[in-house]
C-alpha positions in Angstrom: -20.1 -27.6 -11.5 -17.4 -30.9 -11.7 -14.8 -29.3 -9.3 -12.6 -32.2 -7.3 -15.0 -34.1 -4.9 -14.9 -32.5 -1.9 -14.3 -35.9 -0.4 -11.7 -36.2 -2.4 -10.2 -32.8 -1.5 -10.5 -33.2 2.1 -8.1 -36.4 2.0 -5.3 -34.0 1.2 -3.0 -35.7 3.6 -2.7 -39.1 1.6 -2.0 -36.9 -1.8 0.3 -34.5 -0.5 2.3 -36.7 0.8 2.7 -39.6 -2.4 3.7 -36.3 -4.3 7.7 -36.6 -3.7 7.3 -40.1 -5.9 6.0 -38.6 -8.8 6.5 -40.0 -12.1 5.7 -40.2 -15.4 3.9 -43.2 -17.6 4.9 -44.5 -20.9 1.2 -45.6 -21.7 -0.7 -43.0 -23.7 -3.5 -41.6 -21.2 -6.0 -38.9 -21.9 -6.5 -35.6 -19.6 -8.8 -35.4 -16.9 -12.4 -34.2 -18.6 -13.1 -32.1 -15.2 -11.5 -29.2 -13.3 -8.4 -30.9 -10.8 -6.4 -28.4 -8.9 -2.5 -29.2 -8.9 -2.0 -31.9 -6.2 -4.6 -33.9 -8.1 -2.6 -33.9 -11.2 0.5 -34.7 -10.0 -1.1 -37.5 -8.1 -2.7 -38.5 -11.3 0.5 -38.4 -13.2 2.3 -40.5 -10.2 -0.5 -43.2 -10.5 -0.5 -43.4 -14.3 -3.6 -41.7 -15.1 -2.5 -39.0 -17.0 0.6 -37.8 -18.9 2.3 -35.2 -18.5 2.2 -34.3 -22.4 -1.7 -34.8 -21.7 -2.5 -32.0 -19.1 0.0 -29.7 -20.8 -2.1 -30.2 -24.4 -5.4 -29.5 -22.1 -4.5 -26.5 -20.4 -2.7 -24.1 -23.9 -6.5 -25.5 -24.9 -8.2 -24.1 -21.8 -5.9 -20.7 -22.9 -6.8 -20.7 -26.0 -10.3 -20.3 -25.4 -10.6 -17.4 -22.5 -7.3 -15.5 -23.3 -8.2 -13.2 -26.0 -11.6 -12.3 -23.1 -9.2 -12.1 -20.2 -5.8 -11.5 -21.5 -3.9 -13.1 -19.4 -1.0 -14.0 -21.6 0.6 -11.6 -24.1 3.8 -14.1 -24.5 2.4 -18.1 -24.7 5.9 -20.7 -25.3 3.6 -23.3 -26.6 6.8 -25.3 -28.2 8.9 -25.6 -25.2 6.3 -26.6 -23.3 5.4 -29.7 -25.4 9.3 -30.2 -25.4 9.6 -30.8 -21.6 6.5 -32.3 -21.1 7.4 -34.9 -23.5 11.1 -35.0 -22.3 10.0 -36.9 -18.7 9.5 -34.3 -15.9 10.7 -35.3 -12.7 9.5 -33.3 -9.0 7.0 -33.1 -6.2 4.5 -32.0 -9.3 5.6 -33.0 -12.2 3.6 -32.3 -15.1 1.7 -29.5 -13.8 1.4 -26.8 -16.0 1.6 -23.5 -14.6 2.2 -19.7 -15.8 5.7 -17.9 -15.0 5.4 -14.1 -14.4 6.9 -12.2 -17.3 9.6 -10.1 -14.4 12.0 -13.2 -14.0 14.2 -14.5 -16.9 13.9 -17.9 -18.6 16.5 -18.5 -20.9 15.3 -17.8 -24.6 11.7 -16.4 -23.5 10.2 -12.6 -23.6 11.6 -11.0 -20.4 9.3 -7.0 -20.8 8.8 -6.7 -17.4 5.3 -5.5 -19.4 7.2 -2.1 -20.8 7.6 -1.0 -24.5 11.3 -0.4 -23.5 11.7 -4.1 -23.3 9.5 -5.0 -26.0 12.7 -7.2 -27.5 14.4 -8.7 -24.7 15.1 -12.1 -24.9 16.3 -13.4 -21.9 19.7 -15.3 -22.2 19.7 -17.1 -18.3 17.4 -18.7 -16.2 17.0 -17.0 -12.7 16.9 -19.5 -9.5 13.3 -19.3 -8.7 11.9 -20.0 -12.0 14.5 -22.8 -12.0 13.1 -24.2 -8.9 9.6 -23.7 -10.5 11.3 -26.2 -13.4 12.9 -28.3 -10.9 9.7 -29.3 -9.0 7.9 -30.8 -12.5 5.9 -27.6 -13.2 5.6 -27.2 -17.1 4.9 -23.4 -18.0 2.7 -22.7 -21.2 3.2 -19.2 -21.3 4.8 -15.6 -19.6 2.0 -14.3 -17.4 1.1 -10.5 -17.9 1.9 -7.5 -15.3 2.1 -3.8 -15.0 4.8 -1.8 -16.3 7.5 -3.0 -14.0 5.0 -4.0 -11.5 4.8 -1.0 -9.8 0.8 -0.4 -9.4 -2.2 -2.8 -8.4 -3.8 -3.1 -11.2 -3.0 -5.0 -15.0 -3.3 -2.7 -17.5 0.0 -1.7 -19.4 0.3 -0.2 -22.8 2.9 -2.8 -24.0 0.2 -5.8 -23.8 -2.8 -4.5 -22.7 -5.9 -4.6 -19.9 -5.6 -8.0 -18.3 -9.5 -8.5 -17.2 -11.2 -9.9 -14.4 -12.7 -13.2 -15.1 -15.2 -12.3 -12.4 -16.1 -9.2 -14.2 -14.4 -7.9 -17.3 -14.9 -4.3 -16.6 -13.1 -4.4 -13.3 -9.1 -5.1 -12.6 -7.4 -7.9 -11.5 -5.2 -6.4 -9.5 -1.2 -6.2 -10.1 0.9 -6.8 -10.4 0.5 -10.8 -10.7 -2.4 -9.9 -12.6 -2.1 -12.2 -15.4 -1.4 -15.2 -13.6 -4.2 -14.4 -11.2 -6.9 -14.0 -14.2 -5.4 -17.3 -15.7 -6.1 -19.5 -12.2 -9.3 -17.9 -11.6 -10.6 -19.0 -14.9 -9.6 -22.2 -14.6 -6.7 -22.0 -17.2 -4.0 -23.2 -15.0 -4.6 -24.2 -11.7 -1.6 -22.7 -10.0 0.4 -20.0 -11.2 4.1 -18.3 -10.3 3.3 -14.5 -9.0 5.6 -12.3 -6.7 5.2 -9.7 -4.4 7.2 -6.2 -3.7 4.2 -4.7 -2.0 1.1 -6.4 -2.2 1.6 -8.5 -6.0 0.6 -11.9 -4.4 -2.5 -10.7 -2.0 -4.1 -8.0 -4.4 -4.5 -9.9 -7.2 -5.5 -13.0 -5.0 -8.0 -10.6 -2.9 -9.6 -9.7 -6.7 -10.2 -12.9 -8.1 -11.0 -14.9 -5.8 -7.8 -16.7 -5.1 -5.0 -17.9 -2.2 -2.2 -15.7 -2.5 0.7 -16.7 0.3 3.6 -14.4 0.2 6.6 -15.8 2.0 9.1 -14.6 4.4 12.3 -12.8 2.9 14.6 -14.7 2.0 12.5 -17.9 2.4 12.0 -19.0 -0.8 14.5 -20.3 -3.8 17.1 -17.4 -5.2 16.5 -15.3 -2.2 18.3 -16.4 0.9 21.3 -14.9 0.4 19.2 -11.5 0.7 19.4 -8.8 3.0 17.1 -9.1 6.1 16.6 -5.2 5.7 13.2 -3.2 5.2 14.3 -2.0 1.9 14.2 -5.2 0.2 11.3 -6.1 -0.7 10.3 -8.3 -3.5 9.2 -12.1 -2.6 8.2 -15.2 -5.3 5.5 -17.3 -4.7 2.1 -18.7 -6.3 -1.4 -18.0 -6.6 -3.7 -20.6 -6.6 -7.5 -21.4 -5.9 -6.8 -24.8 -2.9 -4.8 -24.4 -0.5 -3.1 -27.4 -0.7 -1.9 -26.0 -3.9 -0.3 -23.4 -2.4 1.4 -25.4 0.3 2.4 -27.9 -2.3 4.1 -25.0 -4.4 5.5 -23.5 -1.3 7.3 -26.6 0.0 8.7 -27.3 -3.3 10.4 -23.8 -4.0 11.4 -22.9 -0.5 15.4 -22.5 -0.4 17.3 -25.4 0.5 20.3 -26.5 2.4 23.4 -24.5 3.4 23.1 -21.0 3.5 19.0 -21.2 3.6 17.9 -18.4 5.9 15.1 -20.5 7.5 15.1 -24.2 8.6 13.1 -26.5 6.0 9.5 -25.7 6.3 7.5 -29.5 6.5 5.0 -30.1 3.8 1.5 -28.8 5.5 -1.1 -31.0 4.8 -4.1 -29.6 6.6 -5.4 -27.7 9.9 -3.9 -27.4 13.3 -5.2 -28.0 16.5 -3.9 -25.2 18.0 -6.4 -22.2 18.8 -4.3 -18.6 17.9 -4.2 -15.6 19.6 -5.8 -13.2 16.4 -4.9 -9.6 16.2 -7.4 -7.6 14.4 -7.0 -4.3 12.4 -10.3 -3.1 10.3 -8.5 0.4 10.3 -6.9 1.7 7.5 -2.7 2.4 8.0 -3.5 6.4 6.8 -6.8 6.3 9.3 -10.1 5.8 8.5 -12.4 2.8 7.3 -12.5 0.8 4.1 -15.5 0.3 2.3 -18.5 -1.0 3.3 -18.6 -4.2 1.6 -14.8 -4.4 2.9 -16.2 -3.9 6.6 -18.8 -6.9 6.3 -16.4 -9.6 5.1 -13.6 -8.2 7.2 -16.7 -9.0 10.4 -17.4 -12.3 8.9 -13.9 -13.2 8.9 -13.8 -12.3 12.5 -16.9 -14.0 13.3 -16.0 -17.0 12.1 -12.2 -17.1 13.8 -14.3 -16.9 16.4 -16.7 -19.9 16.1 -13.7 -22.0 15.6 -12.0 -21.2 18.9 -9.0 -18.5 18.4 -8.8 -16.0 20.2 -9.8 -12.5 18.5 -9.1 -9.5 19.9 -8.8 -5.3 18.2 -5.2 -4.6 18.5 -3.6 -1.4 17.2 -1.6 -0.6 14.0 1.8 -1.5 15.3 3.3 1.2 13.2 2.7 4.5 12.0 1.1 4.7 9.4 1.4 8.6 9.0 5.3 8.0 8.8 5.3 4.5 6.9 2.9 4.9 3.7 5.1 8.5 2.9 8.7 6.3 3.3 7.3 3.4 1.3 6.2 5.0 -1.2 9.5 7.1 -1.4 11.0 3.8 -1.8 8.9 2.9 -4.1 9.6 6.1 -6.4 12.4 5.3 -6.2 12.7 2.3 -7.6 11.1 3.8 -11.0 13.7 6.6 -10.8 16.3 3.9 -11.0 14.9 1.9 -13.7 13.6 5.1 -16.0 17.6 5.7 -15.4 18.7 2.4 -16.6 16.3 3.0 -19.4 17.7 5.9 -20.2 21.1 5.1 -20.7 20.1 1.8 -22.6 18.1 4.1 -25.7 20.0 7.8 -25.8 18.1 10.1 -27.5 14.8 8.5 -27.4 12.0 10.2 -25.6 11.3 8.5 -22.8 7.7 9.0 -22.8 7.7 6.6 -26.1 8.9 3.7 -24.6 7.8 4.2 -20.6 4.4 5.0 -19.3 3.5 8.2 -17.5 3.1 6.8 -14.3 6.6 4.8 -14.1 8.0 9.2 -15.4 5.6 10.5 -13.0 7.2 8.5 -9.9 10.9 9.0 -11.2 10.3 12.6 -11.6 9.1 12.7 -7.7 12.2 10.5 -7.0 14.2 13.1 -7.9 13.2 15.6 -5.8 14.0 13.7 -2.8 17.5 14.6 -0.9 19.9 12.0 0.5 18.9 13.4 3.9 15.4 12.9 3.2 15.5 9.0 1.8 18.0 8.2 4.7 14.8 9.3 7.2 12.4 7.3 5.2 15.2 4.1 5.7 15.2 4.5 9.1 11.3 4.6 9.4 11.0 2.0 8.0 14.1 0.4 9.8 11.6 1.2 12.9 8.4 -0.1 11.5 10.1 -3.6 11.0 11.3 -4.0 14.5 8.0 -2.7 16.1 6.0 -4.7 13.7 7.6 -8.0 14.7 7.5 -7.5 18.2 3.9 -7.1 18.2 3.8 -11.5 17.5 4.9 -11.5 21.3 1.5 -10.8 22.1 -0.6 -12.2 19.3 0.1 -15.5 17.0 -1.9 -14.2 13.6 -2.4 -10.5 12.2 -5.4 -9.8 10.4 -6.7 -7.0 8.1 -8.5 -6.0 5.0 -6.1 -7.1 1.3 -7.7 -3.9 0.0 -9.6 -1.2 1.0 -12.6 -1.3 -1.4 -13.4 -4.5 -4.0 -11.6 -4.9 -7.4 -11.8 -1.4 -8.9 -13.2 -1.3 -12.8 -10.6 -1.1 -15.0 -9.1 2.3 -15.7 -9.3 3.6 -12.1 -5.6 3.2 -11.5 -4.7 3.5 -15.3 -1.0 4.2 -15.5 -2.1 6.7 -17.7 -3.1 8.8 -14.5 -0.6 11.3 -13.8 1.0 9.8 -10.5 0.0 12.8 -7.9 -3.8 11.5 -8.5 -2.9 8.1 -8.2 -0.8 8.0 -5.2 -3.7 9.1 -4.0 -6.1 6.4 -5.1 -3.7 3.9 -4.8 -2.9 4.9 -0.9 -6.7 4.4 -0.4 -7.0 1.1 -2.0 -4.3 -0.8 -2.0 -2.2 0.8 1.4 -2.3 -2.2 3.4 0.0 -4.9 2.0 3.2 -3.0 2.0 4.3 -3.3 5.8 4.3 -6.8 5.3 6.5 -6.4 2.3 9.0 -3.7 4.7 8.7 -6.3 7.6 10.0 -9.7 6.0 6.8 -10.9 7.4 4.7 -13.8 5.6 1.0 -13.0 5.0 -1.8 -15.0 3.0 -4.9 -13.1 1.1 -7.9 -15.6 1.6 -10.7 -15.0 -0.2 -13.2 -14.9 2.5 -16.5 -12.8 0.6 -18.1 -10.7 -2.0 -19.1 -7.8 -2.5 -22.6 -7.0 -3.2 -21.8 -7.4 -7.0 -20.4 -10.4 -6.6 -16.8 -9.4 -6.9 -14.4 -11.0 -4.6 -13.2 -9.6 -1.1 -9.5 -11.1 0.2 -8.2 -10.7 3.6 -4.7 -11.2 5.2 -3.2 -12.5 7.8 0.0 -12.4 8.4 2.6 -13.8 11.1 6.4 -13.8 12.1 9.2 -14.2 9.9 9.2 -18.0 9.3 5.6 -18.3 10.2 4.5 -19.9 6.9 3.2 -23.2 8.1 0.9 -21.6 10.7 -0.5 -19.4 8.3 -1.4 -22.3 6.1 -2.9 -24.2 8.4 -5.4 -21.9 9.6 -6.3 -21.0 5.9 -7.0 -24.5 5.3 -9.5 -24.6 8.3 -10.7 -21.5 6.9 -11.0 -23.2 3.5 -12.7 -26.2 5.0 -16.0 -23.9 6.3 -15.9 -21.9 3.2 -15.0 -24.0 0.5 -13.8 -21.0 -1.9 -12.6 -23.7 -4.5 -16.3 -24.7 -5.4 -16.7 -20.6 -6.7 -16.3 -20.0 -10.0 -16.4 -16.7 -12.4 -18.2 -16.0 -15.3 -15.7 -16.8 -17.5 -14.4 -20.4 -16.8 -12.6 -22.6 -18.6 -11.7 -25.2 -16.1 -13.8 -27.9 -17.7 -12.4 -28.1 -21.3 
């Protein structure tokens, strides 16, 4: 395969750090003929290789040929993408085209949040983060796919339809950046806009193969004004298949200046030095084990933390998970109570199973059986589970465990056609261990460490203290430079049209 040199890719240092003089070439230049991962293109741009118009004409043809197998994008802005690229992008990656997550609002694009009841919405503002996207160069070609209102890990909503696995087609993505994840993983884009609630960075990472960082709350562009509380929960960010990708993206997007909750993160540019103190949890947060396949990679991890020099010890689940998966996912409930609400009052007199899916009615109708008593003991839980979580980095510098507790699940396992009671269940099971992170404010990266025997891809986290972001990325690009997970590539690959 014609990846980037893997010389080339381990001088990171010199590329990452010419990106901030980006800029664009009057000469017309043709697009790279091989596979380049962000930094790379923004570097070519800055050195008058490539333009902008160029890579943005290469990659709507790299869509064009896998989307109607993976389905990645149900909403492509073709036009305005040709119209910025040709208007002189300025930023840290300028001229890198990229996906944007069809949940956030770009002014005059499709905003469904992937639900019939928004079928029509046009969005008439630009939200902050995507602005930031803009802001740093990125050029997106299209609105990524997701669940219906991302509330489930997997990408398979009636409004646009099953978002495939480019590693296998029968089996999920994940959710709910599921479209973006598909797109990067087969080579489409090379980075991609996702966010996270409860897991929407690291699942869909963990199933295709991918680097999924989600950041601290209130650490990234739009978002530090936030609450530090446990019941906010949603964080932007990328996925990506290099690291450096992801700390490029990261650096550019993080929230700036005064009122920024966390000092200005530094541009990380490769691995530390410093040998960690790693906490590790194979356990699941409702007891038990995950699958086998989960259990080797989750030991290979270990084993090679180990071999590097950190130090790896068992700890204990610093919550309880008996308490924390039933408020979370009363919190989550929720959440579609108050949006089938807001539905509601938007189309009277439609029937709300016309326009929403059973499991976003299914959780609302379990949202209202809950008393104010009862969802002010599941606050305070959780209140709990975010003070004794964070006190656990006194001890330990990294937090490990499983992304998910079995490999990507075929498609139709966690349909949202599934009346929710059966797949609380299944979803508990699978995808029960990102959330804390979500409740905690904490930042965590899914690396894609294995396989399973099939060949599917196996993610694992680690996580750290609020603020903790350029650790995190440092080990993952020591973990990257072992494995080299950016030379693996699906079945379905489009990266070198």
């Amino acid at each position: 395969m014609a990846l980037v040199s893997r010389r080339r890719f381990l001088e990171a240092g010199g590329a990452l750090a010419a990106l901030s003089a980006c800029r664009q070439t009057t000469a017309p230049k043709a697009a790279p003929s091989t596979w380049s991962d962000a930094v790379s293109q923004a570097q070519a741009v800055r050195e008058g290789k490539v333009q902008p118009a160029a890579l943005v004409e290469a990659a709507i043809k790299r869509l064009e040929s896998v989307n109607g197998k993976i389905n990645a994008v149900k909403f492509p802005n073709f036009a305005r993408a040709r119209e910025m690229a040709a208007s002189g992008v300025k930023g840290p990656l300028a001229g890198v085209p990229t996906l944007i997550k069809d949940n956030v609002h770009q002014d005059g694009l499709p905003y469904t949040q992937g639900s019939r009841a928004l079928a029509t919405m046009i969005a008439d503002k630009t939200d902050a983060y995507p602005a930031a996207i803009e802001a740093a160069g990125l050029v997106s070609i299209g609105r990524s796919t997701l669940p219906e209102f991302g509330a489930t890990a997997t990408t398979e909503p009636l409004l646009t339809g099953v978002t495939r696995n480019p590693w296998n087609l029968d089996h999920s993505t994940g959710g709910s950046s599921g479209g973006s994840a598909a797109a990067v993983a087969a080579g489409v884009v090379a980075v991609a806009h996702a966010n996270d609630g409860g897991g929407s960075i690291r699942i869909p990472a963990s199933c295709c193969g991918l680097v999924g960082l989600k950041p601290s709350r209130r650490r990234m562009a739009g978002d530090a004004a936030s609450p530090d509380i446990a019941t906010h929960l949603g964080v932007d960010g990328c996925v990506s298949r290099t690291v450096r990708d992801t700390a490029a993206w990261f650096h550019a997007t993080q929230a700036r200046g005064e009122g920024a909750a966390f000092p200005e993160a530094a541009l990380v540019t490769g691995a530390s030095k410093d040998r960690l103190r790693v906490g590790l949890r194979l356990e699941h947060p409702s007891g038990g084990l995950p699958d086998e396949d989960v259990q080797r990679v989750f030991g290979e991890a270990s084993a090679l933390l180990q071999k590097l020099g950190h130090m790896v010890k068992d700890v204990p689940a610093p919550y309880k998970g008996d308490v924390v998966i039933p408020a979370f996912i009363a919190l989550w409930e929720s959440g579609a109570g108050q949006i089938a609400a807001e539905i509601a009052k938007r189309a009277p007199g439609v029937d709300p199973a016309t326009i929403m899916e059973p499991l976003t009615l299914g959780m609302a109708a379990q949202a209202a059986t809950y008393t104010p008593e009862q969802m002010q003991v599941n606050f305070a839980a959780l209140d709990e589970a975010m003070a004794t979580y964070r006190a656990q980095f006194k001890d330990i510098d990294i937090y490990v465990t499983p992304v998910l507790g079995k490999a990507p699940v075929p498609i139709g396992y966690i349909a949202p056609t599934i009346p929710w009671p059966e797949q609380r269940e299944k979803l508990i099971a699978y995808a029960g261990y990102t959330g804390v992170e979500n409740v905690t404010g904490a930042p965590s990266i899914g690396l894609p460490i294995g396989e399973s025997k099939d060949g599917l891809p196996i993610g694992i986290q680690f996580a750290g203290a609020p603020g903790d972001e350029a650790r995190l990325l440092a080990l993952a690009y020591e973990l990257e430079r072992e494995l080299l997970w950016y030379d693996r590539r699906p079945g379905i690959w489009a990266g070198e049209i």
